[in-house]
ZARORO-378331 format. One record per residue: residue number from 1; residue in one letter; x, y, z of N, C-alpha, C in turn. Coordinates in nm, 4 decimals, always signed. Each point is the difference from the previous one (the first is absolute). Layout:
// ZARORO-378331
<fivex = NUM kolmi = A npx = X npy = Y npz = Z capx = X capy = Y capz = Z cpx = X cpy = Y cpz = Z>
...
END
This chain:
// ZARORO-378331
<fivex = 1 kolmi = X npx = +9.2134 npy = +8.5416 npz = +8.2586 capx = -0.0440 capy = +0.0191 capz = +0.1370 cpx = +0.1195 cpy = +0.0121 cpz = +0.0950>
<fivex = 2 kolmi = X npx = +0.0770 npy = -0.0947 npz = -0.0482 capx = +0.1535 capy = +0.0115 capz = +0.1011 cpx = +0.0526 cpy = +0.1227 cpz = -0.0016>
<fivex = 3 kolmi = X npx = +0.0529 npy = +0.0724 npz = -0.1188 capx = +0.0105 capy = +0.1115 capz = -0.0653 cpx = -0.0371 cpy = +0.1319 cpz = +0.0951>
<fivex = 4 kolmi = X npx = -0.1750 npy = -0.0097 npz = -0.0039 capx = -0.0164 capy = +0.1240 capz = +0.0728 cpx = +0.0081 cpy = -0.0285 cpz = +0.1326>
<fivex = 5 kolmi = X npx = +0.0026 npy = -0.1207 npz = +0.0904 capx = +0.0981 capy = +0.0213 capz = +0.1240 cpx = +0.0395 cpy = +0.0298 cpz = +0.0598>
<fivex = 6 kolmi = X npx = +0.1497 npy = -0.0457 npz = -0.1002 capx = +0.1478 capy = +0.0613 capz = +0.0210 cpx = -0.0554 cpy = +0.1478 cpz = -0.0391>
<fivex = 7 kolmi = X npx = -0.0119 npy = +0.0626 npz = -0.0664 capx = -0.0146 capy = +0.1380 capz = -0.0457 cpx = -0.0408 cpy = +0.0484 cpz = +0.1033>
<fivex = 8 kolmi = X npx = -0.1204 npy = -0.0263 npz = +0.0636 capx = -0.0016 capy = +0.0358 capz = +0.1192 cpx = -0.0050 cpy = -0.0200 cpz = +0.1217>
<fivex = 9 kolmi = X npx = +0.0967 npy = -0.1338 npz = +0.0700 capx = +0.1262 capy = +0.0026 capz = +0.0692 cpx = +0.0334 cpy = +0.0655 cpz = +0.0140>
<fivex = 10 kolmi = X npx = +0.0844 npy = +0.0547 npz = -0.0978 capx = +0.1347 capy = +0.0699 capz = -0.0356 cpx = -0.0673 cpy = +0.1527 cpz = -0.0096>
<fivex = 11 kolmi = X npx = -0.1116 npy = +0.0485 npz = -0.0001 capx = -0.0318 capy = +0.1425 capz = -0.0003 cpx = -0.0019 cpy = -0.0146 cpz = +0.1888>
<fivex = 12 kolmi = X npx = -0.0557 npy = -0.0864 npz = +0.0039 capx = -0.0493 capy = +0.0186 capz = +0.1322 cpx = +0.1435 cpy = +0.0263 cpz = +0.1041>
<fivex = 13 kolmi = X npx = +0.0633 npy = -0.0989 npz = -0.0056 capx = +0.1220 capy = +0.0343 capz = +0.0933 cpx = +0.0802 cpy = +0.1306 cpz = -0.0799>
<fivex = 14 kolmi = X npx = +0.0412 npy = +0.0790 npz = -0.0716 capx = +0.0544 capy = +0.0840 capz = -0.0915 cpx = -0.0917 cpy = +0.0961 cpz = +0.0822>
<fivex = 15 kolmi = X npx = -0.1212 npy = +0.0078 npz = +0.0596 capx = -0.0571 capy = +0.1211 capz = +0.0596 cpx = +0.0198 cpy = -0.0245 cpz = +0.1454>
<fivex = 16 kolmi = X npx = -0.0094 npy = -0.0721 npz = +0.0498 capx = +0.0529 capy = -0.0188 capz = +0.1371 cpx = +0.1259 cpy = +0.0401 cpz = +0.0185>
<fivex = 17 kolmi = X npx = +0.0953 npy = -0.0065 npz = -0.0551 capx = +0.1455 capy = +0.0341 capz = +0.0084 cpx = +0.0003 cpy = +0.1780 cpz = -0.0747>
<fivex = 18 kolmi = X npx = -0.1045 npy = +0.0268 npz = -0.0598 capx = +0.0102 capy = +0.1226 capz = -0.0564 cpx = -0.0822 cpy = +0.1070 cpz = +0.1086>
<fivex = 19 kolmi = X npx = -0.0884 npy = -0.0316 npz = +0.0901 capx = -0.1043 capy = +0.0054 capz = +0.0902 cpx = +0.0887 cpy = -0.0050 cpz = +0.1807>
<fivex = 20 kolmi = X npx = +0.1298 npy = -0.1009 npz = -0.0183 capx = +0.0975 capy = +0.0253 capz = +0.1319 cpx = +0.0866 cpy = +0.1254 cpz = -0.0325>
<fivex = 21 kolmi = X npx = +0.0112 npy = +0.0009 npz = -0.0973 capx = +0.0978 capy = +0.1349 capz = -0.0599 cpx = -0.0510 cpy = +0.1283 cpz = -0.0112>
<fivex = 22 kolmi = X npx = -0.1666 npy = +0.0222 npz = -0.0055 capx = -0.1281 capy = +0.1226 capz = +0.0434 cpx = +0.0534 cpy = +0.0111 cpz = +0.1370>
<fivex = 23 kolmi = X npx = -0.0604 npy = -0.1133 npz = +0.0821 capx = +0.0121 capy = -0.0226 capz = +0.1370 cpx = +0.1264 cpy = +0.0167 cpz = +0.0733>
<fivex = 24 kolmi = X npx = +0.1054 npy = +0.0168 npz = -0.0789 capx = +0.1418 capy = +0.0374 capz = +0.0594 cpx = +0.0574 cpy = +0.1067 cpz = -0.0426>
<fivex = 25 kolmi = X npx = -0.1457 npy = +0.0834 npz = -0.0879 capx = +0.0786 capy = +0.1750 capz = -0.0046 cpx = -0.1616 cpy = +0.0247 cpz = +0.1251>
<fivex = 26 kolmi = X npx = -0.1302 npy = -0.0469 npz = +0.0068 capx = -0.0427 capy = +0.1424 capz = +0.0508 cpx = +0.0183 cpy = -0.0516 cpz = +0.1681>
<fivex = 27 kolmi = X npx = +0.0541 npy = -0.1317 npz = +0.0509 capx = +0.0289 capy = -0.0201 capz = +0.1453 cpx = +0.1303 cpy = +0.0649 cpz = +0.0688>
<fivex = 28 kolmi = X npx = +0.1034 npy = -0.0080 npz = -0.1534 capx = +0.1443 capy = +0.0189 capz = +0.0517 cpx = +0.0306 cpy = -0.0481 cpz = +0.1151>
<fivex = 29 kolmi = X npx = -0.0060 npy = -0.1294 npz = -0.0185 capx = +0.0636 capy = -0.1183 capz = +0.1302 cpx = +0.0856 cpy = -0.0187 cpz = -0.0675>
<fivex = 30 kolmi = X npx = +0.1662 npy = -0.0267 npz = +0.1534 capx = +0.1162 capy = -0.0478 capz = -0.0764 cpx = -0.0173 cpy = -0.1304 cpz = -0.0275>
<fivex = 31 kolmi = X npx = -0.0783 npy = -0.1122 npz = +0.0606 capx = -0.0065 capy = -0.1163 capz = -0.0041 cpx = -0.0756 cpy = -0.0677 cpz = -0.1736>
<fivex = 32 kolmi = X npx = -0.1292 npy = +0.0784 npz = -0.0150 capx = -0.0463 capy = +0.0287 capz = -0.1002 cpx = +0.0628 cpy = -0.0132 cpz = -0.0964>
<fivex = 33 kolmi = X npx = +0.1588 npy = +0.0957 npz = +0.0046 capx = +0.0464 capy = +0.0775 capz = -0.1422 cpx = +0.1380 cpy = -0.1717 cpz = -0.0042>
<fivex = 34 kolmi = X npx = +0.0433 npy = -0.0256 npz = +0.1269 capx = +0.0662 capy = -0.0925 capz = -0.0271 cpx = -0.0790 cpy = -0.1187 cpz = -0.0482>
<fivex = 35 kolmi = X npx = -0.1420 npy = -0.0301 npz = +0.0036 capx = -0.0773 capy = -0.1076 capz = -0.0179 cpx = +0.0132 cpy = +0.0190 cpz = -0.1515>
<fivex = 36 kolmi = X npx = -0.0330 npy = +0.1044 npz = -0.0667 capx = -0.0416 capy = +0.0390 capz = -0.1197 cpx = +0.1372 cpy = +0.0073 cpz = -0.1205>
<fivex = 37 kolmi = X npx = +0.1239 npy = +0.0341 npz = +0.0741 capx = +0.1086 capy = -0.0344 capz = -0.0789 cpx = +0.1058 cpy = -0.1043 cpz = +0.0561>
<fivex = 38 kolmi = X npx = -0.0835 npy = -0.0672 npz = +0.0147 capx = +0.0751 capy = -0.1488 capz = -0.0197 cpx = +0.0026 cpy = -0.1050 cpz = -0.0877>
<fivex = 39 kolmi = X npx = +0.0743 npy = -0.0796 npz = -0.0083 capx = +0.0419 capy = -0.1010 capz = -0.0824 cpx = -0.1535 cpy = -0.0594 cpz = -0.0471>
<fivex = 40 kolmi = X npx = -0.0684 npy = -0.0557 npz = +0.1137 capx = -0.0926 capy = -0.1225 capz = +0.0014 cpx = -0.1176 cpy = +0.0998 cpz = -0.0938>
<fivex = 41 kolmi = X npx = -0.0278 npy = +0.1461 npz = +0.0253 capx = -0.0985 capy = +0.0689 capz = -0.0317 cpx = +0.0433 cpy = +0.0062 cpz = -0.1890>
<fivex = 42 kolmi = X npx = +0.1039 npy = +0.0015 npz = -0.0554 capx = +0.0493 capy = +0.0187 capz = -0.0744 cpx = -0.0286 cpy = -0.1492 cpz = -0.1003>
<fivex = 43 kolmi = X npx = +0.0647 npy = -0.0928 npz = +0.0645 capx = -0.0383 capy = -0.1413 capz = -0.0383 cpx = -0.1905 cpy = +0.0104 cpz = -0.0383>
<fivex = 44 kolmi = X npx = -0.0347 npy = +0.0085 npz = +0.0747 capx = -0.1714 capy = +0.0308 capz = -0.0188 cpx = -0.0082 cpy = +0.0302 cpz = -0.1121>
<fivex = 45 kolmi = X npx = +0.0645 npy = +0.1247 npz = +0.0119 capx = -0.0587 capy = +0.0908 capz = -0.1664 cpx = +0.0430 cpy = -0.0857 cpz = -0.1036>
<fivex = 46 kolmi = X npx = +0.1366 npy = -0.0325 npz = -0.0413 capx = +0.0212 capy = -0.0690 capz = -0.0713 cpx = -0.0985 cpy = -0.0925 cpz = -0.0358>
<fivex = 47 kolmi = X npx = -0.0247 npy = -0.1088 npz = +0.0967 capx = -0.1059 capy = -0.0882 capz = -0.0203 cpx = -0.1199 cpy = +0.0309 cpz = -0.0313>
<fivex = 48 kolmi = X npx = -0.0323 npy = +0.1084 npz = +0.0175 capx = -0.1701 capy = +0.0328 capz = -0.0066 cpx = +0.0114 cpy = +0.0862 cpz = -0.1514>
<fivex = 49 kolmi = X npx = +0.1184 npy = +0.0394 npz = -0.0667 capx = +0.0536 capy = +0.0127 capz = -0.1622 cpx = -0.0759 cpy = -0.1279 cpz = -0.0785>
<fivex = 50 kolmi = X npx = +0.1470 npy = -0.0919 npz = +0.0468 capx = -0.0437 capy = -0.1283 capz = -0.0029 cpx = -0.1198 cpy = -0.0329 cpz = -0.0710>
<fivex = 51 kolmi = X npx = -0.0522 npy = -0.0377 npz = +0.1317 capx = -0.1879 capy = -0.0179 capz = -0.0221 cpx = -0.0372 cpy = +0.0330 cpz = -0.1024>
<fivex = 52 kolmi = X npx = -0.0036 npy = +0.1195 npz = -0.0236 capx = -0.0771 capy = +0.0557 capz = -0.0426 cpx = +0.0356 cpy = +0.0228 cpz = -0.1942>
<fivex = 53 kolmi = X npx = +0.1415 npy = -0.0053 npz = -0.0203 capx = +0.0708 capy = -0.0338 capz = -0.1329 cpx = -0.1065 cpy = -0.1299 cpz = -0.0353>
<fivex = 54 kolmi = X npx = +0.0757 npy = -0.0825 npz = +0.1065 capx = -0.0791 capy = -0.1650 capz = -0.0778 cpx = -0.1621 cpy = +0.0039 cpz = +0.0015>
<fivex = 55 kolmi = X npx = -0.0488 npy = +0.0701 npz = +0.0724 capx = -0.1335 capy = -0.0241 capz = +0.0019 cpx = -0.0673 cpy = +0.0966 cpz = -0.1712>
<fivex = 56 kolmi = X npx = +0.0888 npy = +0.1122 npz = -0.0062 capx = -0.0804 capy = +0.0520 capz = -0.1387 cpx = +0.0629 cpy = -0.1135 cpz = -0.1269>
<fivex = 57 kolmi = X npx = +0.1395 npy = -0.0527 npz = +0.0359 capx = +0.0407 capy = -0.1004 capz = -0.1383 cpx = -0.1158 cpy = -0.1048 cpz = +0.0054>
<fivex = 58 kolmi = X npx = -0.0353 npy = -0.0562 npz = +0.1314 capx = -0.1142 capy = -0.1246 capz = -0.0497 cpx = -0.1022 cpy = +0.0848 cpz = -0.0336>
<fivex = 59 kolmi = X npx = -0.0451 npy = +0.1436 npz = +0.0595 capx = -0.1171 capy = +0.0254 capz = -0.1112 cpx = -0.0107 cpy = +0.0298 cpz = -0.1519>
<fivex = 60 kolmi = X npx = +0.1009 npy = +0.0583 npz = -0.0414 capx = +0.0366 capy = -0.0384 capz = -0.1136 cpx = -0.0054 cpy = -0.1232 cpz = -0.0666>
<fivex = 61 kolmi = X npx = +0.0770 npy = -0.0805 npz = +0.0576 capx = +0.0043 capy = -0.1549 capz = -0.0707 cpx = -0.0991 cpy = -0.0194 cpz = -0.0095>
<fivex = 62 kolmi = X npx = -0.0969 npy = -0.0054 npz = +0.0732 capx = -0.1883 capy = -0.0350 capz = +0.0411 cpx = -0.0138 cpy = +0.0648 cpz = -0.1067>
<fivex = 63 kolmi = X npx = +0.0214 npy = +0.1259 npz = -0.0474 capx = -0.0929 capy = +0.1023 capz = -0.0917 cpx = +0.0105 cpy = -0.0366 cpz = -0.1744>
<fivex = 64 kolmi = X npx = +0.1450 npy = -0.0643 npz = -0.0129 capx = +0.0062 capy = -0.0200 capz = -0.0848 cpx = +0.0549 cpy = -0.1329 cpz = -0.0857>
<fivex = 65 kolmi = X npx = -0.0335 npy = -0.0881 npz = +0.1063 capx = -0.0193 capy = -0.1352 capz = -0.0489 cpx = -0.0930 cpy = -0.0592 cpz = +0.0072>
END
């Protein structure tokens, strides 16, 4: 249960940050494009990887123990 979650946590923010990056080709704001390649937006993704790695290893573990 933890498992699918994180899995989708981690889908969920991974589309929000993929969904500011839609939103920062069809607005073409400069503010936008600096929001979207920055550090903190970047950190996100990473984390929402993250998530989403550990959330399919515990479904696994679940699946096969």
């Amino acid at each position: 249960m933890v498992g699918i979650v994180l899995l989708l946590a981690g889908a969920g923010l991974l589309a929000a940050v993929l969904g500011l990056f839609y939103a920062k080709d069809r607005v073409r704001n400069a503010t936008l494009a600096r929001l979207a390649y920055s550090e903190l937006i970047m950190r996100f993704t990473v984390i929402a990887v993250a998530l989403m790695v550990l959330g399919i290893m515990l479904i696994l573990s679940e699946l096969f123990a």
